[in-house]
C-alpha positions as a LaTeX table, in Angstrom:
\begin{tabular}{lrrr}
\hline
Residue & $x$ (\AA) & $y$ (\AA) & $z$ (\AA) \\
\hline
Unk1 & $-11.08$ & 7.82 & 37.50 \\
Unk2 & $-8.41$ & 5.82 & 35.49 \\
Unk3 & $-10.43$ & 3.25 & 33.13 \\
Unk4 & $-8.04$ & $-0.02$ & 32.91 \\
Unk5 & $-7.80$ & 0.68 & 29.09 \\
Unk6 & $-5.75$ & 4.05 & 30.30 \\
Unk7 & $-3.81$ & 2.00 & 33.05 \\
Unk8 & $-2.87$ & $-0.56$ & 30.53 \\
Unk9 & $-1.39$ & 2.13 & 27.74 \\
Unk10 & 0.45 & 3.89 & 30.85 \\
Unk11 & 1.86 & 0.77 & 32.33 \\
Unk12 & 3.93 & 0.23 & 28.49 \\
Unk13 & 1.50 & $-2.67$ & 27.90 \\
Unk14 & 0.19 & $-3.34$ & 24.27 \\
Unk15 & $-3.50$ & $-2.99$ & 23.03 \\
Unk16 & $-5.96$ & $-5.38$ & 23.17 \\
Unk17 & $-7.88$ & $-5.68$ & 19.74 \\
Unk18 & $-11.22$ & $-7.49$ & 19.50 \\
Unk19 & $-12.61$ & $-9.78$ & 17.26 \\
Unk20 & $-14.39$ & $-7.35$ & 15.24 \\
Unk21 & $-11.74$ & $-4.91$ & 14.74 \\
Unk22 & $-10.63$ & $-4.98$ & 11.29 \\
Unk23 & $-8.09$ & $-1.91$ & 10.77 \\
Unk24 & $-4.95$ & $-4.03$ & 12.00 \\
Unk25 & $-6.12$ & $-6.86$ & 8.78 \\
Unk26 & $-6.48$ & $-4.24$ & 6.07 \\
Unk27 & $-3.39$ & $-2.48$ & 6.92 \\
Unk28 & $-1.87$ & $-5.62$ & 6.30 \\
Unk29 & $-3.55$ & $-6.84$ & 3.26 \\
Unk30 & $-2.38$ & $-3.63$ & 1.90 \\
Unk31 & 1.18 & $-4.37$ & 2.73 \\
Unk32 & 0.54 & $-7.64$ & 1.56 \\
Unk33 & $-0.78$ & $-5.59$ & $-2.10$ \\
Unk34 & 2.57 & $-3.55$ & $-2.05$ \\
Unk35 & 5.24 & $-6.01$ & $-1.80$ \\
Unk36 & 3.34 & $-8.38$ & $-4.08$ \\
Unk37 & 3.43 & $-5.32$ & $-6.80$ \\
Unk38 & 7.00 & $-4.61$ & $-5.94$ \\
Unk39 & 8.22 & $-7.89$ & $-6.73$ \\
Unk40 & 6.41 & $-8.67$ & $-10.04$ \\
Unk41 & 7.29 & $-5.04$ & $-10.97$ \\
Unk42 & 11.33 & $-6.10$ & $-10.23$ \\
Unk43 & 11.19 & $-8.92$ & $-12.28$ \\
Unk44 & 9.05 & $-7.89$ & $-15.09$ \\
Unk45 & 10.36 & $-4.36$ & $-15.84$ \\
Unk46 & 14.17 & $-5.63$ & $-16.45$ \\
Unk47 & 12.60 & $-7.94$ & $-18.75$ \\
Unk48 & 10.94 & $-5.22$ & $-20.77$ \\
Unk49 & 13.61 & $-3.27$ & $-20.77$ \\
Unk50 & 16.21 & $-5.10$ & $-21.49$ \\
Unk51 & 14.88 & $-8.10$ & $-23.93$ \\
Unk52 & 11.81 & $-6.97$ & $-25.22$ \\
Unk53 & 13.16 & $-3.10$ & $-26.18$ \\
Unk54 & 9.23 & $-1.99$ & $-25.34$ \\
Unk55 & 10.38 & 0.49 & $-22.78$ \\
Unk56 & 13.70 & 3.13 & $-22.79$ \\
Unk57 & 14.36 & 4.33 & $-19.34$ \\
Unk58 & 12.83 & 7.86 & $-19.97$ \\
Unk59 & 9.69 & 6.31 & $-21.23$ \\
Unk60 & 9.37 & 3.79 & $-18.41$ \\
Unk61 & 10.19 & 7.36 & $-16.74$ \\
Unk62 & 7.50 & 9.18 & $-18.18$ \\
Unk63 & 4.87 & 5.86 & $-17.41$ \\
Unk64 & 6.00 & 5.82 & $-13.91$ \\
Unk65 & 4.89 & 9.87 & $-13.22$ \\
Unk66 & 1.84 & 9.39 & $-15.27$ \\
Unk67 & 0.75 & 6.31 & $-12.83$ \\
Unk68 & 1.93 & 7.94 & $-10.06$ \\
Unk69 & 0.13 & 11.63 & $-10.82$ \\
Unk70 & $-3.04$ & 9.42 & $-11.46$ \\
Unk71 & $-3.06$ & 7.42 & $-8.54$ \\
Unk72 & $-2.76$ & 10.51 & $-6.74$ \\
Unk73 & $-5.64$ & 12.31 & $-8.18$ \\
Unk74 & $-7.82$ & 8.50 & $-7.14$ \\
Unk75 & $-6.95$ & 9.57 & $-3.54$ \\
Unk76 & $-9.63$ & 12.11 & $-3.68$ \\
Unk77 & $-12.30$ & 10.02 & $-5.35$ \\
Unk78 & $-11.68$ & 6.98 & $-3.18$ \\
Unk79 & $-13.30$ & 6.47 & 0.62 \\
Unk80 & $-13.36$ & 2.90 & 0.93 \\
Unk81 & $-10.52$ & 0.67 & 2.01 \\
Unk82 & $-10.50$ & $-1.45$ & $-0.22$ \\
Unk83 & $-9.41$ & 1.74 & $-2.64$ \\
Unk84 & $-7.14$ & 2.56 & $-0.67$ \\
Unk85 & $-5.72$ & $-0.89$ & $-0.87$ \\
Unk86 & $-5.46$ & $-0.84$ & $-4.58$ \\
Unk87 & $-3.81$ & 2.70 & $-4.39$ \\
Unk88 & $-1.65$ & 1.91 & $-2.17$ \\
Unk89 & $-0.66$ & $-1.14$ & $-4.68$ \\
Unk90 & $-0.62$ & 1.09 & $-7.59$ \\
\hline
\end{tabular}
């Protein structure tokens, strides 16, 4: 009664994925999102802190849990992956 799909998992060997599965893409598209925000965030936010004098530290601070405590709140509204994506990047 062992499908091949069940023999294959057992047997330590790795999932086949078809053509039309697209799960494996948008994970990585949204890993592709996060880094790409991580590094412009690295770069820019020195910048504005140190030269510019926009943002202190607590007010970058303050920013930071306001985006965060927002993007949160977007997890309930959101059901599509591509929201996902660009919560995941916010």
């Amino acid at each position: 009664m062992d499908t091949s799909d069940e023999t294959e998992i057992r047997s330590g060997g790795s999932p086949t994925f078809t053509a039309d599965d697209t799960q494996p893409r948008r994970g990585l598209l949204a890993l592709l999102v996060y880094t790409s925000v991580a590094l412009v965030a690295s770069i820019v936010l020195p910048y504005l802190i140190i030269t510019r004098r926009l943002f202190g530290m607590r007010r970058l601070w303050i920013v930071s849990q306001a985006v965060f405590g927002i993007s949160m709140l977007g997890t309930f509204v959101t059901s599509s992956s591509l929201g996902t994506t660009v919560l995941f990047g916010i």
